[in-house]
GULUM-131242 format. One record per residue (C-alpha): x, y, z. Coordinates in steps of 0.02 Angstrom, whole numbers, plus 50000, padded with zeros to 5 digits. Last residue first. Layout:
+-------+-------+-------+
:    xx :    yy :    zz :
+-------+-------+-------+
:     X :     Y :     Z :
...
+-------+-------+-------+
END
This chain:
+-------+-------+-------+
:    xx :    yy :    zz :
+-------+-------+-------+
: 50558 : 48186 : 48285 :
: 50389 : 48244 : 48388 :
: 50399 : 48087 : 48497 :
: 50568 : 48117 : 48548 :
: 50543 : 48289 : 48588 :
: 50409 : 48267 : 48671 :
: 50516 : 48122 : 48784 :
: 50656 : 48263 : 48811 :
: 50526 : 48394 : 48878 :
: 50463 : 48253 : 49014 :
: 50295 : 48168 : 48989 :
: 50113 : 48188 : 49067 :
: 50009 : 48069 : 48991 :
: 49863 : 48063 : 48876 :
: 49805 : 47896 : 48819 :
: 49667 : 47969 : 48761 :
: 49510 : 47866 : 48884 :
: 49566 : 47985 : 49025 :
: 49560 : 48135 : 48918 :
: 49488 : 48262 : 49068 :
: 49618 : 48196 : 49210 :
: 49751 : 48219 : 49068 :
: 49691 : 48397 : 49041 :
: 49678 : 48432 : 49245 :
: 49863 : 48358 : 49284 :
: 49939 : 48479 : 49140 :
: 49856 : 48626 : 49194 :
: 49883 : 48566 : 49369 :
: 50088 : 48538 : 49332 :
: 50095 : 48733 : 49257 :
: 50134 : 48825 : 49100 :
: 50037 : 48684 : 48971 :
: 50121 : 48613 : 48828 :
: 50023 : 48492 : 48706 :
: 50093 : 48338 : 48607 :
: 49992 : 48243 : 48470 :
: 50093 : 48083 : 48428 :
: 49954 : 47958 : 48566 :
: 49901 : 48110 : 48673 :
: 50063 : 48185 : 48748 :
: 50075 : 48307 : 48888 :
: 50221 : 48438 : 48910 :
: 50255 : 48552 : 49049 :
: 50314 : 48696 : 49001 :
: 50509 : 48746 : 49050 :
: 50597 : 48679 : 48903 :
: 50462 : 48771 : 48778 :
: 50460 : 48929 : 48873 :
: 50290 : 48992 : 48923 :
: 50168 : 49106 : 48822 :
: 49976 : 49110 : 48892 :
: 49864 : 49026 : 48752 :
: 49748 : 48969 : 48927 :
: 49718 : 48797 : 48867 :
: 49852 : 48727 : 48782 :
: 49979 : 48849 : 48868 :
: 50078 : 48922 : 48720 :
: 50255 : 48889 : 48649 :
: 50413 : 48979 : 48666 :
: 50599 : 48933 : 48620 :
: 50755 : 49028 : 48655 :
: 50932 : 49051 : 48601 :
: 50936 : 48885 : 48506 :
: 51082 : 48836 : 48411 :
: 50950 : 48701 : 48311 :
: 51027 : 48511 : 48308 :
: 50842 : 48457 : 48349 :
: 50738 : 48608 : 48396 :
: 50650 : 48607 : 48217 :
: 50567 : 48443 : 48292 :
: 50491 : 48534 : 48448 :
: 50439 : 48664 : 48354 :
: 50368 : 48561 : 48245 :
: 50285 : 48474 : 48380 :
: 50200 : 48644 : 48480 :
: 50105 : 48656 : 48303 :
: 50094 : 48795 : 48171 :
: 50235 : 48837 : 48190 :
: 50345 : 49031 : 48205 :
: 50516 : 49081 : 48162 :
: 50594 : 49235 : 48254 :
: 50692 : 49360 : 48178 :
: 50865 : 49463 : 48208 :
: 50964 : 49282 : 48191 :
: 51141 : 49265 : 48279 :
: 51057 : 49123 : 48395 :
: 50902 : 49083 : 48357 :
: 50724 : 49123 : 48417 :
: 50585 : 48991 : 48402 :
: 50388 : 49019 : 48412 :
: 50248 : 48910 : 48433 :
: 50089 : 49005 : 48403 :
: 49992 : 49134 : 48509 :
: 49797 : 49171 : 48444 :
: 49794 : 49327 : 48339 :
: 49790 : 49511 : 48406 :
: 49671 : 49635 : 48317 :
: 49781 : 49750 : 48242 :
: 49767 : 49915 : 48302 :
: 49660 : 50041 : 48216 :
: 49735 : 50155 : 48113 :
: 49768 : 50324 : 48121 :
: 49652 : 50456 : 48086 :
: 49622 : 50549 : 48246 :
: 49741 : 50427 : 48362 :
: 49812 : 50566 : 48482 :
: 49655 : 50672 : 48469 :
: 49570 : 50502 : 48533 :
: 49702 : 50459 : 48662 :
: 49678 : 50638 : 48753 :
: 49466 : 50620 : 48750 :
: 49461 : 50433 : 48834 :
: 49459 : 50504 : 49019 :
: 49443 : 50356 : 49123 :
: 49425 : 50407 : 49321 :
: 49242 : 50506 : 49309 :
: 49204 : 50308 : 49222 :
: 49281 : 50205 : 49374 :
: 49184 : 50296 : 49516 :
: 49272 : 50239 : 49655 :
: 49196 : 50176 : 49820 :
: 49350 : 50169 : 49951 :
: 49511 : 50102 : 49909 :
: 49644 : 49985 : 50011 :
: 49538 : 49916 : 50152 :
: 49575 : 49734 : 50057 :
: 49390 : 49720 : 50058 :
: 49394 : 49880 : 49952 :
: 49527 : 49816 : 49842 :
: 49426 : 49667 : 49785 :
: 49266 : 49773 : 49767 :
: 49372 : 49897 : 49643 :
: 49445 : 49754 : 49535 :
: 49257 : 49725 : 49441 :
: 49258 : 49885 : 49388 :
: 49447 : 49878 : 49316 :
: 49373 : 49712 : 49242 :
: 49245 : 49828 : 49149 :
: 49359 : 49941 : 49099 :
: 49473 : 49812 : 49017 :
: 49321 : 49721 : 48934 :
: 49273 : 49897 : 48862 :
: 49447 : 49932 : 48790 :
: 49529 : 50110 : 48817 :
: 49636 : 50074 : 48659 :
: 49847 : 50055 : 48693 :
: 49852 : 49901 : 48588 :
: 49983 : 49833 : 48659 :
: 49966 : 49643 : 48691 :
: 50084 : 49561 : 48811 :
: 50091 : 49368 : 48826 :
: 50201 : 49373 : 48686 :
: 50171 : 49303 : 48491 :
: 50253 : 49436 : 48421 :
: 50374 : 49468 : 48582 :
: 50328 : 49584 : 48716 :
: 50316 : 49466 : 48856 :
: 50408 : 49316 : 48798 :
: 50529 : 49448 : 48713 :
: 50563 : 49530 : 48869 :
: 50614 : 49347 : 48949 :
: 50737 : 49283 : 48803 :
: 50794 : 49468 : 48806 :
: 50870 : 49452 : 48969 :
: 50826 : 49596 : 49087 :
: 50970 : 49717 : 49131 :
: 50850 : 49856 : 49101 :
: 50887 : 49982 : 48958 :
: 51001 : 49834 : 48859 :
: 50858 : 49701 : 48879 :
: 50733 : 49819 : 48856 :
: 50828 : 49876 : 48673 :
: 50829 : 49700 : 48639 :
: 50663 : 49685 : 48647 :
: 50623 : 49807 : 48541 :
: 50736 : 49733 : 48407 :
: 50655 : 49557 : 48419 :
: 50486 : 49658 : 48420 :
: 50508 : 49761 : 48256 :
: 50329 : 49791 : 48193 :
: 50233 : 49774 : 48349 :
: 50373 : 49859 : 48466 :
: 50395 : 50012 : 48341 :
: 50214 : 50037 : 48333 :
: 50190 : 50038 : 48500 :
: 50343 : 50142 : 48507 :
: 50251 : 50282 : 48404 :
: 50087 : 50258 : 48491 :
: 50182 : 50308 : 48628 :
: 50251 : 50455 : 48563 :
: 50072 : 50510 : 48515 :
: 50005 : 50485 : 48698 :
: 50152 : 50590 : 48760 :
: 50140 : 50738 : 48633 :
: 49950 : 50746 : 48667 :
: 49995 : 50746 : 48847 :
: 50113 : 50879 : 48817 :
: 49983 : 51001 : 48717 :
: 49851 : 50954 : 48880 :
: 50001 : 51019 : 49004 :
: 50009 : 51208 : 48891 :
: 49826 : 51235 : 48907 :
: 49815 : 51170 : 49080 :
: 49669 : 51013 : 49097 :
: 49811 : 50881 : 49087 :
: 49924 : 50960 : 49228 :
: 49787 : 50989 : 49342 :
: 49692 : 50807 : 49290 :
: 49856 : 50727 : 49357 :
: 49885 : 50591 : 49220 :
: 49871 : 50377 : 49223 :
: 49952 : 50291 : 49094 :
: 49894 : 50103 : 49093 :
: 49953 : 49931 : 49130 :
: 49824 : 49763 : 49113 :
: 49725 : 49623 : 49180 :
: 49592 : 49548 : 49094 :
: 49497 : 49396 : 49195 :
: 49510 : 49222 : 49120 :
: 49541 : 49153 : 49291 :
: 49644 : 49033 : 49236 :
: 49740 : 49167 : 49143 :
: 49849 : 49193 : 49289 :
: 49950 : 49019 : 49277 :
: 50005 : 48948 : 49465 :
: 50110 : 48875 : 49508 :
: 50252 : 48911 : 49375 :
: 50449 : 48866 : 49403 :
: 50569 : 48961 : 49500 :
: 50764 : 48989 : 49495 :
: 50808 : 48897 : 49343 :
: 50853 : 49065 : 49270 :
: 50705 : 49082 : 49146 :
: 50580 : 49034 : 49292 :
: 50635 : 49185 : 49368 :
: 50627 : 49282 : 49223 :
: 50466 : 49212 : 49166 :
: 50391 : 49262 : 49353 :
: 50458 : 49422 : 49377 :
: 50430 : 49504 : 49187 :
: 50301 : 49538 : 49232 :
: 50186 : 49534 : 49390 :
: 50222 : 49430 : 49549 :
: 50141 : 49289 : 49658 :
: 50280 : 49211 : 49731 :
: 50287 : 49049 : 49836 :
: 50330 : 48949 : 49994 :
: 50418 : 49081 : 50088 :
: 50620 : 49094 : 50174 :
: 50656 : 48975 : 50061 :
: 50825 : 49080 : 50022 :
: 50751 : 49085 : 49839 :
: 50603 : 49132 : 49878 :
: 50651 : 49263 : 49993 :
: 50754 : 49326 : 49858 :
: 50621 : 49343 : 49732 :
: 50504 : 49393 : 49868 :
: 50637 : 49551 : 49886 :
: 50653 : 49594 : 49726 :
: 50476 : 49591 : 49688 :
: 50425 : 49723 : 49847 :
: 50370 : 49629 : 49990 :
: 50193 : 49620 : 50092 :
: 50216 : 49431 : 50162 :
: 50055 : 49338 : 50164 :
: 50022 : 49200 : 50293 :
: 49889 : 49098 : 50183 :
: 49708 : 49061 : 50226 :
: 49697 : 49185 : 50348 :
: 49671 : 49336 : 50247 :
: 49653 : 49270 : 50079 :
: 49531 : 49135 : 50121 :
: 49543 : 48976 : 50034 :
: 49434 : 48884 : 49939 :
: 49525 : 48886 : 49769 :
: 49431 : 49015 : 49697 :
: 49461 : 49132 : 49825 :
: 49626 : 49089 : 49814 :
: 49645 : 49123 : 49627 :
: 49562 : 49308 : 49697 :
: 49659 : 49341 : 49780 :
: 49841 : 49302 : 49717 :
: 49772 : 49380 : 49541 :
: 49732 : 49549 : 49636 :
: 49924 : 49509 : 49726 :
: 49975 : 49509 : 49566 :
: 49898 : 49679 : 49500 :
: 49971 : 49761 : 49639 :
: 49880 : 49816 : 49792 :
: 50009 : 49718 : 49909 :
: 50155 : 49663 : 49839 :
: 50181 : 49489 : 49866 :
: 50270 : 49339 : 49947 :
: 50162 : 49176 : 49999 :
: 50212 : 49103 : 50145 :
: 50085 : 48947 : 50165 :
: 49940 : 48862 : 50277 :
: 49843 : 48836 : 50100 :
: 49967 : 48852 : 49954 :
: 49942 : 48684 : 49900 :
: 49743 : 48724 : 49824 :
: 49850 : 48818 : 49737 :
: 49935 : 48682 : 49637 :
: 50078 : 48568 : 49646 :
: 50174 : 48606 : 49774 :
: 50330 : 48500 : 49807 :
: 50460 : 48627 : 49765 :
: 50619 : 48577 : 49680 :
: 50612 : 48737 : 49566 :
: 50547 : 48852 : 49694 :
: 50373 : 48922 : 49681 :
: 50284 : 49018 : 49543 :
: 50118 : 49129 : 49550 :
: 50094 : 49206 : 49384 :
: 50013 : 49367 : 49344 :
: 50024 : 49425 : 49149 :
: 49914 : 49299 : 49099 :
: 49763 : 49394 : 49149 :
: 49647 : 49301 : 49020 :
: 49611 : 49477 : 48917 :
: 49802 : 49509 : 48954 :
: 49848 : 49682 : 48925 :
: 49995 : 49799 : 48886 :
: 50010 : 49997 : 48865 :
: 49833 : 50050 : 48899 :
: 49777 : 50246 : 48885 :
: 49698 : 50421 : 48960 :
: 49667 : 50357 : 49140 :
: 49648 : 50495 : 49270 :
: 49714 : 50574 : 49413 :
: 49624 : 50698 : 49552 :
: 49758 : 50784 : 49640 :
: 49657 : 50866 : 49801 :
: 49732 : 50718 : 49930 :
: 49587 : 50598 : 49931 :
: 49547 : 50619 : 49736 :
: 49723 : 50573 : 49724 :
: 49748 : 50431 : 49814 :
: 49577 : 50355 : 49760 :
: 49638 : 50363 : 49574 :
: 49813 : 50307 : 49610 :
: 49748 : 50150 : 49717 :
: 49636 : 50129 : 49583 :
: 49767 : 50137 : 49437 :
: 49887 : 50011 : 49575 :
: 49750 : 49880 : 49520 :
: 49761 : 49918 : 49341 :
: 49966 : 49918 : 49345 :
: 50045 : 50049 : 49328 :
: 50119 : 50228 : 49198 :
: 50138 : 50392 : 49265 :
: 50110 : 50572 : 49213 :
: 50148 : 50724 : 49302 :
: 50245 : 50682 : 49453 :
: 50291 : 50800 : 49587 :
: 50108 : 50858 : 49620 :
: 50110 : 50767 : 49796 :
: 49980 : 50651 : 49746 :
: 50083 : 50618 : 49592 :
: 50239 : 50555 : 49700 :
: 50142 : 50434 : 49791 :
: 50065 : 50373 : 49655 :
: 50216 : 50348 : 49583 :
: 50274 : 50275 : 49734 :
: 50157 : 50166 : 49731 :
: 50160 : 50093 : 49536 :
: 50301 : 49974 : 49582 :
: 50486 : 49970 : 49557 :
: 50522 : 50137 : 49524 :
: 50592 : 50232 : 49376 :
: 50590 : 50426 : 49357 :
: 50604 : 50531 : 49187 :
: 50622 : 50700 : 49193 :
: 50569 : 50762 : 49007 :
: 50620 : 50932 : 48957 :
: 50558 : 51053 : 48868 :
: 50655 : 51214 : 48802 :
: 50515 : 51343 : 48766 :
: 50498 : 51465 : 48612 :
: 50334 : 51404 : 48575 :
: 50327 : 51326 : 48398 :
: 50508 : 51256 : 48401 :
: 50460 : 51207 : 48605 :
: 50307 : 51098 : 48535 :
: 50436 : 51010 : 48403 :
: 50571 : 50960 : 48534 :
: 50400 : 50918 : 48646 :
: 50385 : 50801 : 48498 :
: 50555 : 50728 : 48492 :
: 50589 : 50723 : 48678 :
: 50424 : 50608 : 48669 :
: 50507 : 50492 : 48547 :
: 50669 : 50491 : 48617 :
: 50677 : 50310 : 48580 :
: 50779 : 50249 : 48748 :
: 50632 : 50362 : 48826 :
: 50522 : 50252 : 48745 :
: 50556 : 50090 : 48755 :
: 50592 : 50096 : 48949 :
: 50406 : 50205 : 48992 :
: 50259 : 50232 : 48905 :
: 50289 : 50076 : 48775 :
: 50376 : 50005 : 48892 :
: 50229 : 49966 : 49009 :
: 50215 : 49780 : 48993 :
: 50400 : 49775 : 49047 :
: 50362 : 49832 : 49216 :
: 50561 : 49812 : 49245 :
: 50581 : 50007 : 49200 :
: 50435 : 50055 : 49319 :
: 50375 : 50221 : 49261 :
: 50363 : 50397 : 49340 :
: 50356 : 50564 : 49214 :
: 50408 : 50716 : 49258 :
: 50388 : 50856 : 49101 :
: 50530 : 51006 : 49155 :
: 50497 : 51166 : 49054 :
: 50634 : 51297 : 49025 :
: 50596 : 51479 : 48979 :
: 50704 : 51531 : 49137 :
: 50837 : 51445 : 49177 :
: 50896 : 51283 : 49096 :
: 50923 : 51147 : 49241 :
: 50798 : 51232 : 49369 :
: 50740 : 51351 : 49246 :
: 50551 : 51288 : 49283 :
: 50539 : 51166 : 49419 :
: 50482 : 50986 : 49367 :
: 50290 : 50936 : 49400 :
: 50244 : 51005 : 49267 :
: 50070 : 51101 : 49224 :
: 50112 : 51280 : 49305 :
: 50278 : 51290 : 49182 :
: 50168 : 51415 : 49058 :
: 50113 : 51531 : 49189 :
: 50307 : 51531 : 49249 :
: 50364 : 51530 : 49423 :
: 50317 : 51343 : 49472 :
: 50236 : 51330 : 49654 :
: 50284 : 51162 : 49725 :
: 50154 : 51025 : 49732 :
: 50091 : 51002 : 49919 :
: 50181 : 50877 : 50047 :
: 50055 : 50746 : 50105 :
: 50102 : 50585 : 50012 :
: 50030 : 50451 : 50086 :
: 50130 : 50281 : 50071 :
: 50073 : 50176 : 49971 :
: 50000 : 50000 : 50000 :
+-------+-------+-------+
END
């Protein structure tokens, strides 16, 4: 939960500077306008309002543009944090203009600032789930859980009013088991739960990207728990102070934001081995795990459109938070402010409409992916391949995994990958009269060759 905020916004000396949350002339003197904008480098669902593009320069090149036409130097300030609370935080307090989270932290940051006299709202999406794939709760590699029904008497690490611990929630709910006494639940930023997990100091992590595939990536964790088994759409979003968007010079720069993004949206969709590289380099992250995410066939889709099933899950988030003592009643529709993103997208066209994930392979020393039509020729192009990563889909839920870290099923020469051991379990407990079997990753690919 964050942290109130309680100092006010500082008083900017120009009229034209009263949007930003940077102080005029503070790095250029006077005629010098600071934009501040919070994102969560890591978050790699939001790089397309955060990472990607400030290694792009998009926005610089717009306000570069604006300041041609006004005779102002802007500047963009950009912050990284972990998690979407201190950006809330940091907005509440007028210090941050525009900000990019998670659609459960969006609440948090819409509640925060109507509470504190800095009313925010939601003028676009960077990347969704419509299954809430994103979340994933994982344990330790040589972990005897098995499912979530497991977890029941367990340390479970999480951030508390993030998007994962949402999923967290409401899996357990599912499951039978209360989230406030069902589970002994450690409030811990990513880094930390990583680490915990690792020392064994709790049973499980239930994290947002790119947490979970990098984890699992590195041996260090494998999946639990898949997030689009509850088939509920989870997503990121850039959230703006309403003061900075409704001044004549802050609504310009918004416009200039939302365009830039669309910009590396279209950047990411087009070149996504590239983009993810670029992540990788920005962040630290490997690119085998940005490109699960944000690759063509990722788990990630960024179609930055205020979707109707995405506001109507962000409705259906606000109870879950208010039981959590976290938000009061929010009025979801006075938060989402569509207007901004239209100017932005006035004749351009629509974003693709997404297509179901496929098997994908990534070699070494090649700048493009390959893609089947089937999880066994991937598994057969694999043989003798210098592999730098292979992907293929959960049978069920479509979510992304990697190929050598999926569990694999076989139904007499038809093979199917699934993210976690009860995905797996519950299709072979459905096609008892199949044959199908759970079987390692070297037996598929023996049966696919």
């Amino acid at each position: 939960m964050p942290k109130r905020a309680l100092a006010p916004a500082l008083l900017l000396l120009l009229p034209l500077a009263t949007a930003c949350g940077g102080a005029s002339g503070a790095d250029g003197g006077p005629g010098t306008v600071t934009v501040t904008v919070g994102y969560q480098s890591k978050t790699i669902n939001t790089v397309t309002a955060g990472t990607l593009l400030r290694s792009l320069g998009y926005f610089e090149q717009e306000l570069a543009a604006r300041g041609e036409k006004d005779g102002v130097t802007y500047k963009v300030d950009w912050q990284d944090y972990a998690t979407g609370a201190p950006i809330t935080a940091q907005m509440a307090a007028g210090k941050i203009d525009i900000g990019s989270m998670g659609d459960f932290p969006l609440l948090i940051n819409a509640a925060r600032g109507k509470e504190l006299k800095q009313p925010t709202h939601l003028v676009s999406v960077t990347g969704y789930n419509l299954r809430g794939g994103l979340n994933t709760v994982v344990t330790a590699p040589g972990s005897k859980l098995e499912s979530l029904a497991d977890l029941r008497g367990k340390k479970v690490s999480t951030s508390v009013g993030s998007a994962a611990d949402g999923t967290l929630v409401r899996a357990l709910q599912r499951a039978g088991i209360d989230p406030a006494s069902g589970i002994e639940k450690l409030n811990q930023q990513p880094s930390v739960g990583a680490s915990a997990l690792q020392a064994g100091s709790v049973d499980a992590l239930s994290q947002f990207v790119a947490w979970p595939g990098q984890l699992a990536y590195e041996g260090r964790a494998k999946a639990l728990y898949d997030g689009a088994e509850l088939n509920l759409p989870t997503f990121h979003g850039v959230t703006v102070r309403e003061k900075f968007a409704r001044d004549k010079a802050g609504s310009g720069v918004l416009d200039d934001f939302l365009r830039a993004q669309l910009k590396a949206t279209e950047y990411l969709r087009t070149q996504p081995v590239a983009a993810a590289e670029s992540v990788a380099k920005e962040t630290g992250l490997p690119a085998e795990v940005v490109y699960l995410y944000n690759g063509a066939n990722g788990i990630a889709t960024f179609d930055p459109a205020l979707r109707p099933e995405l506001l109507a899950a962000l409705k259906e988030d606000v109870p879950v938070l208010k039981d959590a003592k976290l938000v009061p009643d929010l009025d979801v529709d006075a938060f989402v402010d569509p207007a901004p993103l239209a100017r932005a997208t006035a004749g351009t066209a629509p974003y693709p409409a997404a297509a179901p994930a496929r098997p994908e392979l990534w070699l070494k020393n090649e700048a493009a992916t390959r893609t089947f039509d089937s999880p066994a020729a991937l598994l057969k192009a694999l043989k003798g391949a210098d592999v730098r990563a292979a992907y293929v889909p959960d049978a069920v839920t479509g979510t992304l995994w990697f190929a050598d870290k999926a569990v694999w099923v076989a139904e007499g020469s038809e093979l199917r990958a699934f993210v976690t051991p009860s995905g797996a379990k519950a299709y072979v407990d459905r096609h008892t009269g199949t044959g199908a079997r759970i079987v390692s990753f070297a037996e598929a690919g023996g049966i696919a060759s």
